[in-house]
C-alpha positions as CSV (number, residue, x, y, z in Angstrom):
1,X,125.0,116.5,100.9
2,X,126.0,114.2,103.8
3,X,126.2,110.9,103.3
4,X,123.3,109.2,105.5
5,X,124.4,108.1,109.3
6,X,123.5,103.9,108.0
7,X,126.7,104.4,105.9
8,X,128.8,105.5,108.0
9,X,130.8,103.8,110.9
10,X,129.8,105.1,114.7
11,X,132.1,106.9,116.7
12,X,132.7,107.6,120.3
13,X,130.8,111.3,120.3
14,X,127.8,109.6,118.8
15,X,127.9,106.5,121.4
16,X,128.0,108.5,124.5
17,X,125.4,111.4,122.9
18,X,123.0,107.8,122.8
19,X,123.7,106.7,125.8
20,X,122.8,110.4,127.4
21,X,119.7,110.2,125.9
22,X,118.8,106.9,126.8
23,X,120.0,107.2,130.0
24,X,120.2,110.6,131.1
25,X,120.6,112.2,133.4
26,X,123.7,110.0,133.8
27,X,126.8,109.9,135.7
28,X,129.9,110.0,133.3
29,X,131.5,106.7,134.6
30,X,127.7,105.1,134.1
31,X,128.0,106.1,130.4
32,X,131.6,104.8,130.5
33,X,130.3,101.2,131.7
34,X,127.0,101.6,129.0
35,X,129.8,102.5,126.4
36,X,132.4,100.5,127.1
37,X,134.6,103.5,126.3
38,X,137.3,104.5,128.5
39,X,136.8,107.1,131.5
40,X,139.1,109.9,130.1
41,X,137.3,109.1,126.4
42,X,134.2,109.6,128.3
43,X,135.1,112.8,129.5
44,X,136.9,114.3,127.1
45,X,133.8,113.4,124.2
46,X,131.3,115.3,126.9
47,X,132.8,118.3,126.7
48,X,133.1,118.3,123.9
49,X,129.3,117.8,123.5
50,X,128.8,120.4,126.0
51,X,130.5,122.9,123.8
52,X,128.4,122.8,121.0
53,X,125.3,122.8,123.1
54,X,124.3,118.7,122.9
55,X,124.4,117.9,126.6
56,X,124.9,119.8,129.8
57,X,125.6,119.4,133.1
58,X,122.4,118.6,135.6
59,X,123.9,119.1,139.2
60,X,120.2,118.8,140.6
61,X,120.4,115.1,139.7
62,X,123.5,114.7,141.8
63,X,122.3,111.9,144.5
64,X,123.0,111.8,148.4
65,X,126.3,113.1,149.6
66,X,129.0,110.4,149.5
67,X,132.5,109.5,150.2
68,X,135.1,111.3,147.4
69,X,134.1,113.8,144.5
70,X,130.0,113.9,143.5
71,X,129.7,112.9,140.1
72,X,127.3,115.3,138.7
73,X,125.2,114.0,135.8
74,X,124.5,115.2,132.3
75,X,121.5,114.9,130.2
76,X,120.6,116.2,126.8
77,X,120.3,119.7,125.9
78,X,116.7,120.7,125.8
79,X,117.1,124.3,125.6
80,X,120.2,125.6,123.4
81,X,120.0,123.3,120.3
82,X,116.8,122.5,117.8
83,X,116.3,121.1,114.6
84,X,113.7,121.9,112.0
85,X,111.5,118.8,110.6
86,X,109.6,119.8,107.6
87,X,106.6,117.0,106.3
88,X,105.1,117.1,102.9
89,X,101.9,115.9,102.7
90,X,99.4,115.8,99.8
91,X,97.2,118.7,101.4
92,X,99.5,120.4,103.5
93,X,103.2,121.0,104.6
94,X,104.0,120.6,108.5
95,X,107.0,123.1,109.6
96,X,108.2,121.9,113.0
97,X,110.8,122.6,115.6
98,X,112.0,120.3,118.4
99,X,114.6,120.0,120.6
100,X,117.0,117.0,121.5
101,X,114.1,114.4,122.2
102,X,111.9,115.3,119.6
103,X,109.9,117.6,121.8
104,X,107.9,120.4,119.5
105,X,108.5,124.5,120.3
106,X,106.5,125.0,117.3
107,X,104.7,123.2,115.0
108,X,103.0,124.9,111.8
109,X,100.5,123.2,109.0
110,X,100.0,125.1,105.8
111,X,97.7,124.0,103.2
112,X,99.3,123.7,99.6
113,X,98.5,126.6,97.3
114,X,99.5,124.5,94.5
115,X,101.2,121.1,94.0
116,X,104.0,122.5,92.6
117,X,107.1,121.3,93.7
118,X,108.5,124.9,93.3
119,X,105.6,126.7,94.4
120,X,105.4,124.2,97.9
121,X,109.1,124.4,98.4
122,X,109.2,128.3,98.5
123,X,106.0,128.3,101.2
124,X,107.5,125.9,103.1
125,X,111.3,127.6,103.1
126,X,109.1,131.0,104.2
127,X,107.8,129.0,106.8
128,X,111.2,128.1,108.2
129,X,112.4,131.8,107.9
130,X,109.4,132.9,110.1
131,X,110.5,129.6,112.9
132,X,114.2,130.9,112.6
133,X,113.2,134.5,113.0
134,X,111.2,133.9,115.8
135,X,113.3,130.9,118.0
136,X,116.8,131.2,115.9
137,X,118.1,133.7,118.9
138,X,117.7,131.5,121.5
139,X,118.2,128.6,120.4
140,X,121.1,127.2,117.6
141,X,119.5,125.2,114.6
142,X,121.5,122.3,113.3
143,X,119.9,121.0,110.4
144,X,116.5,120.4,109.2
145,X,115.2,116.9,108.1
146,X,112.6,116.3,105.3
147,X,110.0,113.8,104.7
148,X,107.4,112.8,102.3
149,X,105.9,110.1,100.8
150,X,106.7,108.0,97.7
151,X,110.1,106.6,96.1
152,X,112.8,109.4,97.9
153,X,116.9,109.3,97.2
154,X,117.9,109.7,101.0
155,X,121.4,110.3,99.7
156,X,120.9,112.8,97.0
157,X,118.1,114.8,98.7
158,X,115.6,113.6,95.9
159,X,111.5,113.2,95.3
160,X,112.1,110.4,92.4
161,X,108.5,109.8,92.5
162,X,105.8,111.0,94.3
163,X,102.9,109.7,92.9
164,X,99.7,111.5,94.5
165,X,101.4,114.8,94.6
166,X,102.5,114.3,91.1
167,X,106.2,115.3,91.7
168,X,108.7,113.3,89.8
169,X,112.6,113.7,90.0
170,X,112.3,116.9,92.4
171,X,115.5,117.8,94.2
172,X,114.1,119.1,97.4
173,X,116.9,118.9,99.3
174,X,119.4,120.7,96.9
175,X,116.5,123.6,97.0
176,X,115.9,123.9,100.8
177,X,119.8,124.1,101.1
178,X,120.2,126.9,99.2
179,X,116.9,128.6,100.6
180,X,117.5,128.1,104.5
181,X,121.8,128.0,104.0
182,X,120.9,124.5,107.0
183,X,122.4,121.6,106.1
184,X,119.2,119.2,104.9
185,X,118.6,115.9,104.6
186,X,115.7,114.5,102.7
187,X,113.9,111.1,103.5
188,X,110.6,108.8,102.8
189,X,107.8,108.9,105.9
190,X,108.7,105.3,106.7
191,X,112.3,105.2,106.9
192,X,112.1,108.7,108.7
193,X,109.5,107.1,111.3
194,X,111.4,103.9,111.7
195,X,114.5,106.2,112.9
196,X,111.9,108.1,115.3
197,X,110.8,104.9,116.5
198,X,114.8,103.6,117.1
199,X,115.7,106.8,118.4
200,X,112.7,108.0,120.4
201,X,110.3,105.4,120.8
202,X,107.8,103.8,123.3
203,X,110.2,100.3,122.5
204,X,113.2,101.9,121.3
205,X,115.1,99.0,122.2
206,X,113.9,96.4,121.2
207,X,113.0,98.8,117.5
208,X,117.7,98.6,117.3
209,X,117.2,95.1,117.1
210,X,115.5,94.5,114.5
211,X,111.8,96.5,113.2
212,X,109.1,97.2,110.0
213,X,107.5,100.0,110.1
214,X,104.4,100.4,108.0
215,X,102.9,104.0,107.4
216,X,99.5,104.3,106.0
217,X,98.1,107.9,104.9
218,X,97.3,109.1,101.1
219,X,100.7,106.9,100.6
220,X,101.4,103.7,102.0
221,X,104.9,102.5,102.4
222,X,106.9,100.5,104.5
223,X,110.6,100.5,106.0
224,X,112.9,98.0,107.8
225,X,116.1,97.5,110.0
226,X,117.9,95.1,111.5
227,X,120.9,95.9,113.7
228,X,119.6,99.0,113.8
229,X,120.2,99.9,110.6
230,X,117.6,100.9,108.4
231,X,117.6,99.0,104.9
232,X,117.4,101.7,101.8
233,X,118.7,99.2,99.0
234,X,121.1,100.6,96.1
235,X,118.3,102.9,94.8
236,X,116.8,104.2,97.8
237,X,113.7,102.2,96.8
238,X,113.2,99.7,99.5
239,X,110.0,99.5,101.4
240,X,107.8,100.1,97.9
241,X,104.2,98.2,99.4
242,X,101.7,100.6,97.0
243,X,100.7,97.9,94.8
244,X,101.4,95.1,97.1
245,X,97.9,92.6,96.4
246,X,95.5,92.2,99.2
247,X,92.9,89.9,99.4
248,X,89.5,91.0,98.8
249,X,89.6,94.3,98.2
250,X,88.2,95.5,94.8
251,X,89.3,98.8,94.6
252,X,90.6,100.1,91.2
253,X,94.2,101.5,91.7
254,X,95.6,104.7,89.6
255,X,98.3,101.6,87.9
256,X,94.8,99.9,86.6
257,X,94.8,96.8,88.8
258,X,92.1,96.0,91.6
259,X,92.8,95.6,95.3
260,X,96.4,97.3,95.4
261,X,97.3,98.2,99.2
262,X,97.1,101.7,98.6
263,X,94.2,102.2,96.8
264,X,92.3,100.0,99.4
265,X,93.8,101.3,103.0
266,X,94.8,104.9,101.2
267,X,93.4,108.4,103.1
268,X,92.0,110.0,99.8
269,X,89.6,107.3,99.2
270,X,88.5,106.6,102.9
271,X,87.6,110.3,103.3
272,X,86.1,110.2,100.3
273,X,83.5,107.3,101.7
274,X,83.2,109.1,104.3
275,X,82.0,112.2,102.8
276,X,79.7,110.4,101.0
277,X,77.9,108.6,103.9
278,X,77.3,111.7,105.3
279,X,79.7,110.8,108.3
280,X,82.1,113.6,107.8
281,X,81.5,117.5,106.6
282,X,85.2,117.9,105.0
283,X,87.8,115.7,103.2
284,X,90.0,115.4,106.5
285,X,91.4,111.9,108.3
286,X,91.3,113.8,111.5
287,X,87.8,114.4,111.2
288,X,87.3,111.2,110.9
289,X,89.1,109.9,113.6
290,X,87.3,112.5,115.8
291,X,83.9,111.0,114.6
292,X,84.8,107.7,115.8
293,X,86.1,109.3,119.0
294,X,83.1,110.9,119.7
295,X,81.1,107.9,119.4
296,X,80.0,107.7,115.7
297,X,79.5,104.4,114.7
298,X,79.5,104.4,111.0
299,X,83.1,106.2,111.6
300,X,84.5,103.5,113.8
301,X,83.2,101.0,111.4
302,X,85.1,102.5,108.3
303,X,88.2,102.9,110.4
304,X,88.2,99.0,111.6
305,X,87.4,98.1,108.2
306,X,90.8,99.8,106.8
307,X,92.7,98.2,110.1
308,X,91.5,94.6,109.0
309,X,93.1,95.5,105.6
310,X,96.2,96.9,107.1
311,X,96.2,93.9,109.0
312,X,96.4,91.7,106.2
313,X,99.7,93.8,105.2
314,X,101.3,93.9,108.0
315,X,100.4,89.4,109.1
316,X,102.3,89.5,105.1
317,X,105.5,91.5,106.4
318,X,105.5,89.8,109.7
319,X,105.5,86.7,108.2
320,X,108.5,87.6,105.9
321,X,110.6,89.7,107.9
322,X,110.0,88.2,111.6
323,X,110.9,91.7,113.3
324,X,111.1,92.3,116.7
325,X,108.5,94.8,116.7
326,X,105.7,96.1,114.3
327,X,105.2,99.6,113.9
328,X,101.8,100.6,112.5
329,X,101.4,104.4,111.8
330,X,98.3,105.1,110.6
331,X,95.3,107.6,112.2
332,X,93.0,105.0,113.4
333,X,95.6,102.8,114.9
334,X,97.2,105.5,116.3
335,X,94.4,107.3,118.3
336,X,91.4,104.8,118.3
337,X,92.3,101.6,120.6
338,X,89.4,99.3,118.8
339,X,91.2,100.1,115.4
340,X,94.6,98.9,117.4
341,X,93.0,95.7,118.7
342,X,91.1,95.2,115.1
343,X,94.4,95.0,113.5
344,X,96.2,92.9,115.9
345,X,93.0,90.6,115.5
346,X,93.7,90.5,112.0
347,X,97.4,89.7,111.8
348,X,96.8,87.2,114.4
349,X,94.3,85.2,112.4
350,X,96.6,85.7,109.0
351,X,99.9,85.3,109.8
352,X,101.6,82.1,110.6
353,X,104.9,83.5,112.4
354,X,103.1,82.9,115.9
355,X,104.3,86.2,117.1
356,X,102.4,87.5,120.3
357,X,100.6,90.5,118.6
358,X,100.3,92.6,121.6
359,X,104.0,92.9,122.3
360,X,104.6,92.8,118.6
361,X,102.6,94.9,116.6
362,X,102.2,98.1,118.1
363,X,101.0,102.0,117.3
364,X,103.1,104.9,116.3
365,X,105.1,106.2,119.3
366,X,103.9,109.7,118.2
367,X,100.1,109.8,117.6
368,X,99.8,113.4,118.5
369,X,102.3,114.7,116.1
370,X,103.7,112.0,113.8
371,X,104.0,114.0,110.8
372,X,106.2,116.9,112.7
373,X,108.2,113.7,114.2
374,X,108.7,112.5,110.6
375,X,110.6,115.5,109.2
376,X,112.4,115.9,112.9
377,X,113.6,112.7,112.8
378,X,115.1,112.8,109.4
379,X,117.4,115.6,111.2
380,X,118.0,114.1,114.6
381,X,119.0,110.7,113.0
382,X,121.9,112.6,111.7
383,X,122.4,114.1,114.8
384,X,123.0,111.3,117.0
385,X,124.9,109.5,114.5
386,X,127.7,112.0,113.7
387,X,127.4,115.0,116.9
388,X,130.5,116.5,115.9
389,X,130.5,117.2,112.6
């Protein structure tokens, strides 16, 4: 299995592939200056890329006639190239495709028939036959990009714990390979969302400085980078928040303690309150979130009550990492803008790093379809860092 883009040193290909999609559609001798790579380098690395389907040549973006030769621009590839994200969720599997920027041609959710890492592996590699079958003529697949919760081994494709799902030392990656025959690579929901955010993002820039990312679903768990690089410590456990203490909560966790993160922000048990208020008819986040959309006020009240708590986590992290930006993916904050302005109420009043929480702490850049971005982004990280290979 490739070794994971952190670890490896850029090249030219993967510069000027960045600067195309940050940029793009962009003149050659603009990504030249952006690069600081050589003209002929320029050229000779985008033909490359326009071989294999990365980038292609826009000459509808050419500007007003001019004196000498028109530089006609390029710009990513949105139709010949795809990769496949794959999420694995306690309920469900999601089964995505997307192009070059992330954008979804497909998007399947399938609920597990069992837990079993065997038996939700197979489902989910049928899945991906079905997306091949039906998209793999038109368009190329390069890889496909895993992620899930829990403690995951980016660089041996491996589930070493997933707690809630009950999956302990599962080598997903190894098992996809063989399955699909793509080239896989297997990451946690934070790391993989912290990557999204650098690549993809609403403040992508400022995320390549330096970012945390904290994800909050059935598992909570938490990521961060600086120099764009995306810390995974020597046992790919980095970012391990689940038990992290918070204040005033006195919810029993699975370990046995009271008022761990995850068991007081965690989706299974806020659904669970839910249901029992009566607010919601089905153990679902979404339909949670819709109820608060809607207007219900005993579902906006549970939602603001878990972003306080998040909150709390992230005024901690802010405090100890300082980042240049906050990333907070989780359903409320996401899609409900008094959960967003709840929590950025909260880290304001707890943390003492003075930050300006509204150009700090911000949403997910992918409310709509975080989960597909997830997996995608696992792939397109790889990508972007090594287009050649």
């Amino acid at each position: 299995m490739p070794l994971p883009a952190a670890r490896r040193a850029p090249d030219s290909a993967a510069a000027v592939l960045r600067a195309v999609l940050d940029h793009g559609p962009v003149a050659r001798s603009s990504i030249a200056r952006v690069t600081r790579l050589s003209a002929a380098t320029v050229s000779g690395v985008a033909a490359s890329l326009m071989e294999r389907g990365l980038v292609r040549e826009v000459p509808g973006a050419v500007g007003p006639p001019g004196i000498g030769r028109p530089h006609v621009p390029v710009d990513v590839d949105p139709d010949t190239v795809g990769v496949i994200g794959v999420h694995i969720a306690v309920p469900r599997a999601t089964v995505a495709l997307l192009d070059l920027r992330g954008r979804e041609i497909a998007r399947f959710q399938d609920p597990h028939g069992s837990r079993d890492p065997e038996s939700v592996l197979a489902a989910v590699a049928e899945r991906i036959a079905g997306v091949r079958r039906d998209h793999g003529r038109r368009r190329r697949i390069l890889g496909l990009g895993l992620a899930t919760g829990g403690w995951v081994d980016s660089l041996h494709g491996t589930v070493v714990e997933h707690p809630v799902l009950g999956w302990r030392e599962v080598r997903a990656g190894d098992a996809l390979a063989r399955a699909t025959g793509l080239p896989v690579w297997v990451d946690n929901n934070s790391r993989a969302l912290l990557r999204a955010e650098q690549l993809l993002g609403d403040v992508a820039g400022r995320a390549r400085q330096s970012a945390v990312l904290i994800f909050v679903g059935n598992v909570v768990d938490v990521a961060f980078s600086t120099g764009g690089v995306v810390h995974q410590g020597p046992r790919s456990a980095a970012g391990a928040v689940a038990h992290l203490p918070v204040e005033g909560c006195a919810e029993r966790c699975a370990c046995g303690r009271v008022g761990c993160l995850q068991a007081a922000v965690g989706e299974r048990a806020l659904v669970r309150r839910a249901l029992a208020a009566g607010v919601i008819d089905r153990l679902d986040i979404h339909a949670l979130v819709g109820a608060a959309l809607d207007g219900r006020a005993e579902a906006l009240d549970l939602l603001r009550e878990r972003a306080r708590r998040v909150g709390r986590a992230a005024a901690l992290l802010l405090d100890l990492f300082d980042p240049e930006v906050l990333v907070v993916a989780e359903a409320g904050a996401n899609r409900v803008p008094a959960c967003l302005a709840t929590l950025r109420a909260e880290v304001a009043a707890a943390s003492s790093a003075g930050a300006d929480v509204t150009t700090t702490i911000h949403a997910s850049s992918f409310p709509a379809n975080v989960l597909a971005i997830a997996g995608g982004a696992v792939a397109l990280d790889q990508v972007y860092a090594s287009p050649l290979i």
